[in-house]
C-alpha atoms as an extended CHARMM CRD file, in Angstrom:
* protein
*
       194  EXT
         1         1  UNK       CA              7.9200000000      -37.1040000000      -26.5950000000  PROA      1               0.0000000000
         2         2  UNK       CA             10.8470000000      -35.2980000000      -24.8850000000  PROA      2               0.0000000000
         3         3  UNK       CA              9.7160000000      -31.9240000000      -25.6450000000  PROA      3               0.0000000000
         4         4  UNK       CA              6.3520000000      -32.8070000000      -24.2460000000  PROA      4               0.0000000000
         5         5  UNK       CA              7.8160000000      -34.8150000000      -20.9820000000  PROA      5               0.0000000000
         6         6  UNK       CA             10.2150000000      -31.1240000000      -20.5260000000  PROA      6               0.0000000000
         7         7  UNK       CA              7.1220000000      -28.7980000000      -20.7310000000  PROA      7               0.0000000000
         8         8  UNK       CA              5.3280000000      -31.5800000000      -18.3550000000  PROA      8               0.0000000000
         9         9  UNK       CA              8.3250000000      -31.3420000000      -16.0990000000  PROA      9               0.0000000000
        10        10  UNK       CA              8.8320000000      -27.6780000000      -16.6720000000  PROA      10              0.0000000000
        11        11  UNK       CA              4.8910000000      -27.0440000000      -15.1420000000  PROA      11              0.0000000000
        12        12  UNK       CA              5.6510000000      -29.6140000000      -12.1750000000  PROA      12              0.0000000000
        13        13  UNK       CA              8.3290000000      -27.8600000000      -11.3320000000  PROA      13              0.0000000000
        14        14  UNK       CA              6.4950000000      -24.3520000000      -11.2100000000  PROA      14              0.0000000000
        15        15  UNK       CA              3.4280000000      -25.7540000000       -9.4010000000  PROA      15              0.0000000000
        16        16  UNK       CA              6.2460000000      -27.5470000000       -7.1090000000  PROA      16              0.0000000000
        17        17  UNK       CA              7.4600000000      -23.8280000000       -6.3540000000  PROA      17              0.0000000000
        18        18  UNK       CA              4.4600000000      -22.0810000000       -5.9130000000  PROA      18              0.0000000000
        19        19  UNK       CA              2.9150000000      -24.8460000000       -3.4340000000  PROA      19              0.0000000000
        20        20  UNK       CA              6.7680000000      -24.4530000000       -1.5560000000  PROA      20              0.0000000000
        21        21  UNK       CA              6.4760000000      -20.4160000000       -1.7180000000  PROA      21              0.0000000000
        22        22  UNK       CA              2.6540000000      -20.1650000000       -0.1500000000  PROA      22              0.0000000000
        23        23  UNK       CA              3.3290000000      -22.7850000000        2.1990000000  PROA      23              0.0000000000
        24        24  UNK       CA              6.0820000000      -20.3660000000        3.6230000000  PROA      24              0.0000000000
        25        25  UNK       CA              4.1570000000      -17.3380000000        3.1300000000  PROA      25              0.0000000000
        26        26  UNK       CA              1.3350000000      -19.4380000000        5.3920000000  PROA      26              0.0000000000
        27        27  UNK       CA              3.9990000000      -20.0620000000        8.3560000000  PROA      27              0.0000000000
        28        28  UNK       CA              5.0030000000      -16.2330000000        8.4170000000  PROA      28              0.0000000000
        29        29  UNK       CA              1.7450000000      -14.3870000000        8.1410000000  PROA      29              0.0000000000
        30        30  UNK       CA              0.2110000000      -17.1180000000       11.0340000000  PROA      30              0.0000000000
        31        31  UNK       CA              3.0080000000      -15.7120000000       13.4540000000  PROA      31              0.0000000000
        32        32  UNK       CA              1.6280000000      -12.3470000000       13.0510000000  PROA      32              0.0000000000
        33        33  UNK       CA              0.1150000000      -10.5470000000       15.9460000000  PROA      33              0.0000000000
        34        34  UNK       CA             -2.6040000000       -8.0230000000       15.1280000000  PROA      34              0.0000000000
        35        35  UNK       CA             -3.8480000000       -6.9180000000       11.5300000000  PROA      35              0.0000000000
        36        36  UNK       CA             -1.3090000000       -4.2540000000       10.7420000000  PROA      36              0.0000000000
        37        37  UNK       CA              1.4590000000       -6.8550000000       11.2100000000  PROA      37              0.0000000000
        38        38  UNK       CA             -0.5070000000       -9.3260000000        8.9420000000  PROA      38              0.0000000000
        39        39  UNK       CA             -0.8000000000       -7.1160000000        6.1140000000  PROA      39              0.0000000000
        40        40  UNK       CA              2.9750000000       -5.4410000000        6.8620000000  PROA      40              0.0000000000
        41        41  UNK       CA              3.9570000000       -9.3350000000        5.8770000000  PROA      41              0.0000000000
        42        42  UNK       CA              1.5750000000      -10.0700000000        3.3470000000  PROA      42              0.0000000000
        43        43  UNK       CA              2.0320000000       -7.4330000000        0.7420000000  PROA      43              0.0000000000
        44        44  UNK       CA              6.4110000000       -8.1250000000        0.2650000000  PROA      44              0.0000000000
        45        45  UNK       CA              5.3170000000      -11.8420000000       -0.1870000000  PROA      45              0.0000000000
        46        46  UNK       CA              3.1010000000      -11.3400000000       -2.5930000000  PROA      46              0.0000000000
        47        47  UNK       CA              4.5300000000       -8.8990000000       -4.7610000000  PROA      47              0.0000000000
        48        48  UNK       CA              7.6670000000      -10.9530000000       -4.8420000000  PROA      48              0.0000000000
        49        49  UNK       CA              6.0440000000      -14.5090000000       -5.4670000000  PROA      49              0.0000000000
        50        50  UNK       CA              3.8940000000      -12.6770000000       -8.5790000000  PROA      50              0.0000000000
        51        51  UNK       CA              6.8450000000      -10.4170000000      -10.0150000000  PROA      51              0.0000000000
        52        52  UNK       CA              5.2010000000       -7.7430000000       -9.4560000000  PROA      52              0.0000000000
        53        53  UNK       CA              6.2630000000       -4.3450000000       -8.9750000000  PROA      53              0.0000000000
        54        54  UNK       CA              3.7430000000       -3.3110000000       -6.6270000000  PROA      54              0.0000000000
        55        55  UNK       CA              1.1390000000       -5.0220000000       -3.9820000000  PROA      55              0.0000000000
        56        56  UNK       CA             -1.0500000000       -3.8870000000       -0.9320000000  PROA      56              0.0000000000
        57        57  UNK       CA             -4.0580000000       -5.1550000000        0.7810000000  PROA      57              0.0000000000
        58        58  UNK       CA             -6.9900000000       -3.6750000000        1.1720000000  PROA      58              0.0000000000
        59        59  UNK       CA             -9.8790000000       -3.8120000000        3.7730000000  PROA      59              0.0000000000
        60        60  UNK       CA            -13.6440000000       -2.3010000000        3.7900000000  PROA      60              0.0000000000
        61        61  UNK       CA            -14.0510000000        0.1440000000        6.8830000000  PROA      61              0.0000000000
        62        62  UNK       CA            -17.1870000000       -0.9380000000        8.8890000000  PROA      62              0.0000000000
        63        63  UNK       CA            -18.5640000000        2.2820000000        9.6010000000  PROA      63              0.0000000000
        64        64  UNK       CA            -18.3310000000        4.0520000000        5.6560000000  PROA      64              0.0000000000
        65        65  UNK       CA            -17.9030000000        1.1020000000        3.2820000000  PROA      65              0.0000000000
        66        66  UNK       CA            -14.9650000000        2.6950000000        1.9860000000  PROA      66              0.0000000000
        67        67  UNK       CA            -11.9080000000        0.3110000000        1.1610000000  PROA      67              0.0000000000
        68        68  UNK       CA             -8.5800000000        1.2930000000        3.3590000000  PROA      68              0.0000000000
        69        69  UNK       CA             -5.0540000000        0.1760000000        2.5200000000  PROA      69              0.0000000000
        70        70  UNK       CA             -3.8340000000       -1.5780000000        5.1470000000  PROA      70              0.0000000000
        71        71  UNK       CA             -0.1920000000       -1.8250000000        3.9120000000  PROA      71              0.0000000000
        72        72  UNK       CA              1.6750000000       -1.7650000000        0.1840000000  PROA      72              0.0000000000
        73        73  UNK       CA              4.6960000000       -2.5100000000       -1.1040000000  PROA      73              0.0000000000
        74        74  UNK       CA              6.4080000000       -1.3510000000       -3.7140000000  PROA      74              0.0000000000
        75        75  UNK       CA              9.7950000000       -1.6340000000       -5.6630000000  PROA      75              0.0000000000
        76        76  UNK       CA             10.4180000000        1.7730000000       -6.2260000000  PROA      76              0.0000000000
        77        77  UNK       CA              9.0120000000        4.3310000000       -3.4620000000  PROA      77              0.0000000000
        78        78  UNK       CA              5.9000000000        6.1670000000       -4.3260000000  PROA      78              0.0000000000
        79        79  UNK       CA              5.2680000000        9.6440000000       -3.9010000000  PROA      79              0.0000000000
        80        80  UNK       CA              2.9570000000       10.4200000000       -1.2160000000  PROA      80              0.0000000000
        81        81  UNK       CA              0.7520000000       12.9760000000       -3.3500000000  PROA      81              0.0000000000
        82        82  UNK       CA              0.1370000000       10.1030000000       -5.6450000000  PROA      82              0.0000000000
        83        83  UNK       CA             -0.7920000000        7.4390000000       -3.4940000000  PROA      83              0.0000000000
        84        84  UNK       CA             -4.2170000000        6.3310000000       -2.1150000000  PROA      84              0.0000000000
        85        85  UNK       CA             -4.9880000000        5.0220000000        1.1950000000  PROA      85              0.0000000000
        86        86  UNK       CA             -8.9670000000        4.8120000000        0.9070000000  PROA      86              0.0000000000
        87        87  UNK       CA            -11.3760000000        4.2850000000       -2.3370000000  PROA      87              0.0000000000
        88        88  UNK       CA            -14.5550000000        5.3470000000       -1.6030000000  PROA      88              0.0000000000
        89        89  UNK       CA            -17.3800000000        3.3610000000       -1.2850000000  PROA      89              0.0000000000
        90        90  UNK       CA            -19.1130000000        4.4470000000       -4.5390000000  PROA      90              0.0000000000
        91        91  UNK       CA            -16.2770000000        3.6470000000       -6.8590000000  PROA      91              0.0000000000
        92        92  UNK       CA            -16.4510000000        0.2480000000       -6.1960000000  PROA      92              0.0000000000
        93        93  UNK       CA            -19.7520000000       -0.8320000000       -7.7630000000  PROA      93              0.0000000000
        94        94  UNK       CA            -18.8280000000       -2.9460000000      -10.7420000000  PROA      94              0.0000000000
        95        95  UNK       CA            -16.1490000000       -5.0760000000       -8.1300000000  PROA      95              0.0000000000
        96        96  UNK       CA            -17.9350000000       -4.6170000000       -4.8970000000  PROA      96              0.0000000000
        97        97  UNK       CA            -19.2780000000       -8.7510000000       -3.7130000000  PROA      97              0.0000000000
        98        98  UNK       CA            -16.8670000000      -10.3020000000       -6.0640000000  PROA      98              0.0000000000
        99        99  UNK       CA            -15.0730000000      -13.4060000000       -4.9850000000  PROA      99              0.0000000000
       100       100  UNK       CA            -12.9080000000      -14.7750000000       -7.5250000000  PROA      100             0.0000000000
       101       101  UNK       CA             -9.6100000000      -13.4730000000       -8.8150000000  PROA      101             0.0000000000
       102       102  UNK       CA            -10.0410000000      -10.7800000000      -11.5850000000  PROA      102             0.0000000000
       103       103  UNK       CA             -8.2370000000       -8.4390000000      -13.3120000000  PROA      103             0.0000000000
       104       104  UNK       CA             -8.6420000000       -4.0950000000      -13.7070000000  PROA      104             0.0000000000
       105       105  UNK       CA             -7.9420000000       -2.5980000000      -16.7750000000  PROA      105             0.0000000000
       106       106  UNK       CA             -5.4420000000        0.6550000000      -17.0470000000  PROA      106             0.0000000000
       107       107  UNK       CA             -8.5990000000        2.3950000000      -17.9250000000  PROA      107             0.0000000000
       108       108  UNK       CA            -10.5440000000        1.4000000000      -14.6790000000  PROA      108             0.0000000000
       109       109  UNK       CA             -7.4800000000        1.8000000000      -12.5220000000  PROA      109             0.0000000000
       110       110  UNK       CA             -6.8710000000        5.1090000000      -14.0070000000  PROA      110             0.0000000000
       111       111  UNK       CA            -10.5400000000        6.3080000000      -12.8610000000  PROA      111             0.0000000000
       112       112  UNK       CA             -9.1970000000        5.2890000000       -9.1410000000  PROA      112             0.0000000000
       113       113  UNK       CA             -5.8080000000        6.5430000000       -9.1980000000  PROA      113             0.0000000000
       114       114  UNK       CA             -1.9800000000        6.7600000000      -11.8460000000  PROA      114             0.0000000000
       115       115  UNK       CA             -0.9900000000        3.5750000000      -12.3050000000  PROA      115             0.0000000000
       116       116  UNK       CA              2.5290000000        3.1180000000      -10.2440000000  PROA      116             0.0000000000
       117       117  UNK       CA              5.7950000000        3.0930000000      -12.0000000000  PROA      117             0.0000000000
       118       118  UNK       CA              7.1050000000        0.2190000000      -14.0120000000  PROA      118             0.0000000000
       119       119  UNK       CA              3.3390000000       -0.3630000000      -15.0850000000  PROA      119             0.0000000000
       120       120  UNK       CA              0.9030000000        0.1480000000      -17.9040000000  PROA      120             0.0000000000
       121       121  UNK       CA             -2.2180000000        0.0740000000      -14.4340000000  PROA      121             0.0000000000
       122       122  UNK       CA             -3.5760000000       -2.8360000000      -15.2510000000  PROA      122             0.0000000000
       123       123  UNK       CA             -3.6840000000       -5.2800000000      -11.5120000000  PROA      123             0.0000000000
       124       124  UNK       CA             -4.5060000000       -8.5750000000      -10.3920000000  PROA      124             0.0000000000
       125       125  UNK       CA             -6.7710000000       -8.9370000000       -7.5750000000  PROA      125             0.0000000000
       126       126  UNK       CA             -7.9850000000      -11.6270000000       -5.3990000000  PROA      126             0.0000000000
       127       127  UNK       CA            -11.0040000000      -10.9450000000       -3.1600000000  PROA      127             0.0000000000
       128       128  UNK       CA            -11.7890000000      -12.0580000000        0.2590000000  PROA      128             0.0000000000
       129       129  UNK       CA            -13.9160000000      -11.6260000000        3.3710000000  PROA      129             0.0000000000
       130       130  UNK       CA            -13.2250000000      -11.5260000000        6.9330000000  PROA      130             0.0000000000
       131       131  UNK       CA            -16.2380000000      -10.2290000000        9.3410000000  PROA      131             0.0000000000
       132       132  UNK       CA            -18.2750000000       -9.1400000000        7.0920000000  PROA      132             0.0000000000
       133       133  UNK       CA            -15.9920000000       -6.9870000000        5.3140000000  PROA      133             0.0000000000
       134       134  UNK       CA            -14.6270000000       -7.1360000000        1.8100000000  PROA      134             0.0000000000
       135       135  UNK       CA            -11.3180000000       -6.9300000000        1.3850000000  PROA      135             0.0000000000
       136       136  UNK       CA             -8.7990000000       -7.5470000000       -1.5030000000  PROA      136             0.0000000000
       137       137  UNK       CA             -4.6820000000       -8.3480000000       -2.5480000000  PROA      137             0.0000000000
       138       138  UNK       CA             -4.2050000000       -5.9730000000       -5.3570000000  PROA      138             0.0000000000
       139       139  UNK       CA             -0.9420000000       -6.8020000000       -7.4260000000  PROA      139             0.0000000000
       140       140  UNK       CA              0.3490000000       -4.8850000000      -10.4140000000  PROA      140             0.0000000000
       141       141  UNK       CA              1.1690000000       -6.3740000000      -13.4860000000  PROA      141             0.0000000000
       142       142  UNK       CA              4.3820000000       -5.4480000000      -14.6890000000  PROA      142             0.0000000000
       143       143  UNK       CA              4.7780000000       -3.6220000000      -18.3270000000  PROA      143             0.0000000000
       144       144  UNK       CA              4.5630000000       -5.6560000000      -21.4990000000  PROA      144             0.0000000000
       145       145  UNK       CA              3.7230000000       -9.2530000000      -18.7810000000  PROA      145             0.0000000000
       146       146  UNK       CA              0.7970000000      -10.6420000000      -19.1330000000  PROA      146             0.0000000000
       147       147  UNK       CA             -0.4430000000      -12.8340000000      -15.4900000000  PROA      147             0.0000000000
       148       148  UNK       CA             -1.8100000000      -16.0650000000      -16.6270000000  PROA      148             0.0000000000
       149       149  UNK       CA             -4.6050000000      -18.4230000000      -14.4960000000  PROA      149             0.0000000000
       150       150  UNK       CA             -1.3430000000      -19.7360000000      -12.4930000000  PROA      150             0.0000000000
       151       151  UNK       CA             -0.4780000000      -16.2490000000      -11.6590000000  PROA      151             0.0000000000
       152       152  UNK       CA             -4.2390000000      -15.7570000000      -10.4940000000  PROA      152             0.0000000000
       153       153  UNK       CA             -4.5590000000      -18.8270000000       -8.2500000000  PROA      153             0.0000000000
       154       154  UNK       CA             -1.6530000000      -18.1610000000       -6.3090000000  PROA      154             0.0000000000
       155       155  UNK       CA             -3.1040000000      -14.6830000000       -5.8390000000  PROA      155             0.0000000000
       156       156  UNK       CA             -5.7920000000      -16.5780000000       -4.9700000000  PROA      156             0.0000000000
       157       157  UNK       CA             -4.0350000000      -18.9370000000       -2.5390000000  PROA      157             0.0000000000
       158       158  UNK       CA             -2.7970000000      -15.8800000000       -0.7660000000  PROA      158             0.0000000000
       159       159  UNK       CA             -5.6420000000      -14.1540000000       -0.3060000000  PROA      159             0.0000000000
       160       160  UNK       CA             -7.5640000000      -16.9850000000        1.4430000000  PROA      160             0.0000000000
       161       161  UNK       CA             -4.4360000000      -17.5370000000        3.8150000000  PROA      161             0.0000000000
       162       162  UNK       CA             -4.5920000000      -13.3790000000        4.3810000000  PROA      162             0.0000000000
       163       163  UNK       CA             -8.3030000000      -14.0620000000        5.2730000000  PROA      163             0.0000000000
       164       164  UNK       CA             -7.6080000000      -16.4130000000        8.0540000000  PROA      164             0.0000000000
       165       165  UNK       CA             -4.9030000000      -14.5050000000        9.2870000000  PROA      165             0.0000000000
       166       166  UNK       CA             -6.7310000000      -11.0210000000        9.2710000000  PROA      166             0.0000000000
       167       167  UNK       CA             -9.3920000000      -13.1420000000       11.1590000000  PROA      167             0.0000000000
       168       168  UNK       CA             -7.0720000000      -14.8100000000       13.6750000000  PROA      168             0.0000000000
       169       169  UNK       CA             -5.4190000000      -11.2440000000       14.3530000000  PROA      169             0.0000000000
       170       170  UNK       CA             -8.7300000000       -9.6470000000       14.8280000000  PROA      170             0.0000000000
       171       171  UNK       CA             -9.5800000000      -12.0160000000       17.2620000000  PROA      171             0.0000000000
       172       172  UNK       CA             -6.2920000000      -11.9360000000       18.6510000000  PROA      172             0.0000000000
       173       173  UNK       CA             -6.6470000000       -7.9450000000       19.1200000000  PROA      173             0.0000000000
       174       174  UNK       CA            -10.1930000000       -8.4300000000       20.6800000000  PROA      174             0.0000000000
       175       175  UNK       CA             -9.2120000000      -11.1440000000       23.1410000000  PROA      175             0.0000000000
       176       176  UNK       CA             -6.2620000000       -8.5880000000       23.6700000000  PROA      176             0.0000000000
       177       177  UNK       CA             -9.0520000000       -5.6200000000       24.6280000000  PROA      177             0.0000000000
       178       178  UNK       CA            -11.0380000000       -7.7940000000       26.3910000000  PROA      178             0.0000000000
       179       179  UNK       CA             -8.3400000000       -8.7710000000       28.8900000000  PROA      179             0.0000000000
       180       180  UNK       CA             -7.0320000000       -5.3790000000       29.5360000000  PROA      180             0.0000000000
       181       181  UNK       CA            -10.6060000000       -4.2480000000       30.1990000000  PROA      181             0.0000000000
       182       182  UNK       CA            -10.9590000000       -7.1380000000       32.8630000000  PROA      182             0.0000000000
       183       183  UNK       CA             -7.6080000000       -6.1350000000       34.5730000000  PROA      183             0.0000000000
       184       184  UNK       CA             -8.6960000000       -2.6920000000       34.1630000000  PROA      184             0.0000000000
       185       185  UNK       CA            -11.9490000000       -3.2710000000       36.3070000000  PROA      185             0.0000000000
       186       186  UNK       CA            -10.0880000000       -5.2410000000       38.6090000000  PROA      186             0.0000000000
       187       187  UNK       CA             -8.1270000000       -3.0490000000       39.5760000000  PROA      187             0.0000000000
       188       188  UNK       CA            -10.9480000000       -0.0120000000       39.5900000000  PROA      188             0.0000000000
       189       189  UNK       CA            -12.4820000000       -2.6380000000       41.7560000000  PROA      189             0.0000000000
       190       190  UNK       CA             -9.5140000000       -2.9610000000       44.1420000000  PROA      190             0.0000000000
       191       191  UNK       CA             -9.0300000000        0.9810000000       44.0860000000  PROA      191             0.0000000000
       192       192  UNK       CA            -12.8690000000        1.3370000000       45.1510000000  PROA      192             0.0000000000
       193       193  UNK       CA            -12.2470000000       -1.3100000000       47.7870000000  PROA      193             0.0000000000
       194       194  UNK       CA             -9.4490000000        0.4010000000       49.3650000000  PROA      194             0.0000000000
């Protein structure tokens, strides 16, 4: 009975610490202005709440279907010949519509790009959507760790919380364009008054 009630308060105390550490992450990414802030915030967060020794997020471009880094984080820098900033469109078939939490084998991740440092390539990601676009939270699992389904629903957790932040930055930046347009033709209107 006490080695059961320690386990039980053992997992309480994890879950207590994961709901405390996304809660956080939710207040900081919210105060972000514009989608390269967003993901500047995100990617630390989550690499550090997972262990892991590398993160980035990752959004479909509109016009090619290709999927663009939009930040990444790692603990030890990576060379810049060795790092990827877009996968093209036709690489990601098998994961392309997915929306739950999965993991990529070295072997798949090995087709895209090395595997980073302190890793044997395999990652965690979590999917999401925001306008249309697919986008994920890619996290690497760190040599000889194994992520279990905690590690995959806080991935989770984060990645719907980066969703409605990419979303309310988006429409931050186009509320931000659309009012320096209308000041813009104001004053073009002013100008062509005078």
């Amino acid at each position: 009975v006490a080695l059961e009630n320690a386990r039980l308060y053992e997992a309480q105390r994890r879950e207590a610490e994961s709901a405390t550490a996304l809660l956080e992450f939710t207040r900081d990414v919210s105060q972000a202005h514009g989608i390269a802030e967003v993901a500047e915030r995100v990617v630390p967060a989550s690499a550090q709440m997972l262990s892991s020794p590398t993160a980035s997020v990752w959004l479909q471009d509109a016009a090619t279907g290709d999927l663009t880094k939009l930040a990444g984080h790692a603990e030890t820098p990576i060379e810049t010949d060795t790092q990827r900033t877009s996968i093209p469109a036709s690489l990601l078939g098998p994961w392309l519509g997915r929306t739950e939490p999965y993991y990529i084998e070295a072997a798949d991740y090995a087709a895209i790009a090395p595997p980073p440092e302190n890793t044997d390539g395999r990652f965690a990601i979590a999917p999401f959507v925001v306008d249309g676009r697919w986008g994920v939270i890619a996290a690497a699992i760190p040599a000889a760790r194994t992520f279990a389904d905690r590690e995959l629903e806080l991935l989770d957790g984060l990645a719907q919380q980066t969703k409605l932040a990419l979303r309310s930055a988006a429409s931050y930046e186009t509320l931000e364009r659309t009012f320096l347009s209308t000041v813009e033709a104001l004053a073009n209107a002013l100008e062509a008054n005078d």
